[in-house]
N, C-alpha and C positions, 0 to 999 in steps of 0.2 A: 647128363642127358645122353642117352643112349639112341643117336640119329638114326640107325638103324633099326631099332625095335619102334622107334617111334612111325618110321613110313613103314613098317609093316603092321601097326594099331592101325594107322590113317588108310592102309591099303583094304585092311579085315573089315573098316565101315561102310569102306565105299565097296566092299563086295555084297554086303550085307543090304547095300539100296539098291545094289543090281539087284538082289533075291528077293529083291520086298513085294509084298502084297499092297496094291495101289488102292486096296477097298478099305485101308487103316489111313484114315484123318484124323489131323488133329489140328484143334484151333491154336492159332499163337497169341500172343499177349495182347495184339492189334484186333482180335477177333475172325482172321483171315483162316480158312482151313485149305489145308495144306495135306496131302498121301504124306506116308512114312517114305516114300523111294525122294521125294523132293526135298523137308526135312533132310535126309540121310546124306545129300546130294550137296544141298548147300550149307550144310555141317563141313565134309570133305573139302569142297571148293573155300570156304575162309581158311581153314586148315591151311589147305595148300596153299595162298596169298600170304601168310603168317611167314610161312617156312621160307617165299623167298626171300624175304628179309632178316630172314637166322633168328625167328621167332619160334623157334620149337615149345619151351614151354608155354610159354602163352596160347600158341594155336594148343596145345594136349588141354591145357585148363580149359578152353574156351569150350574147345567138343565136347568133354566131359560136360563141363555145367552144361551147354547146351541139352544135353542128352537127358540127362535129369532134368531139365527145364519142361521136358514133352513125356516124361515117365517111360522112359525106353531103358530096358535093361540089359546087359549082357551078360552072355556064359562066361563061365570063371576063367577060360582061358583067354579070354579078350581084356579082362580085367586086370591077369596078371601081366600081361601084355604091356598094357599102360604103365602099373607100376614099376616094371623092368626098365622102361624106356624114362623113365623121370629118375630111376637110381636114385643116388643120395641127396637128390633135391625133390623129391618128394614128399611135402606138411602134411601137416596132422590134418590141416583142412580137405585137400587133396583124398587122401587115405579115407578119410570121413563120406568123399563124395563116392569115391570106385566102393565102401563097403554098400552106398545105397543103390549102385547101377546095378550090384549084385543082389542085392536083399528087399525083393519090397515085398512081400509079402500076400499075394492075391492079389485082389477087385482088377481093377481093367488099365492091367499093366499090359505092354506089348513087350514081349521078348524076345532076342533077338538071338540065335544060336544058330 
């Protein structure tokens, strides 16, 4: 795990809720809608609670699913980002998640560059 490329993934999404458009909601699994800046917001904040307890990969998996959880995708350099920072503990499961933050293909994905 690469502690430094990882707080600068975790710093790129919480840059990316400051830039966000607050007219992209989305409901959560509770029914609750929620802007993409709020999502993005308390994505970063568990992140960061993970890491003080030297939870690095766990908070990386968590944002990632999260992120895919709400259909949010990122450009390829945010993607590589992640996978540099998980280095050689990086699963096949993982790698399956970062090729769909990159790949989905149309309908009413929000992207995130």
């Amino acid at each position: 795990m690469n502690k430094k490329l990882y707080n600068e993934f975790i710093n790129q999404i919480e840059n990316l809720s400051r830039a966000g458009n607050n007219e992209n909601f989305f409901k959560d699994r509770f029914g609750i809608h929620h802007t993409k800046t709020q999502v993005l917001e308390s994505f970063v904040f568990h992140a960061r609670e993970l890491t003080k307890y030297g939870e690095h990969i766990i908070a990386l998996e968590n944002i990632l699913s999260n992120l895919d959880e709400v259909s949010i995708t990122l450009d390829e350099e945010t993607i590589d980002l992640a996978r540099q920072a998980f280095g050689e503990r990086i699963t096949e499961e993982i790698e399956l998640l970062l090729e769909s933050l990159g790949d989905r293909g149309g309908g009413s994905v929000h992207r995130l560059v």
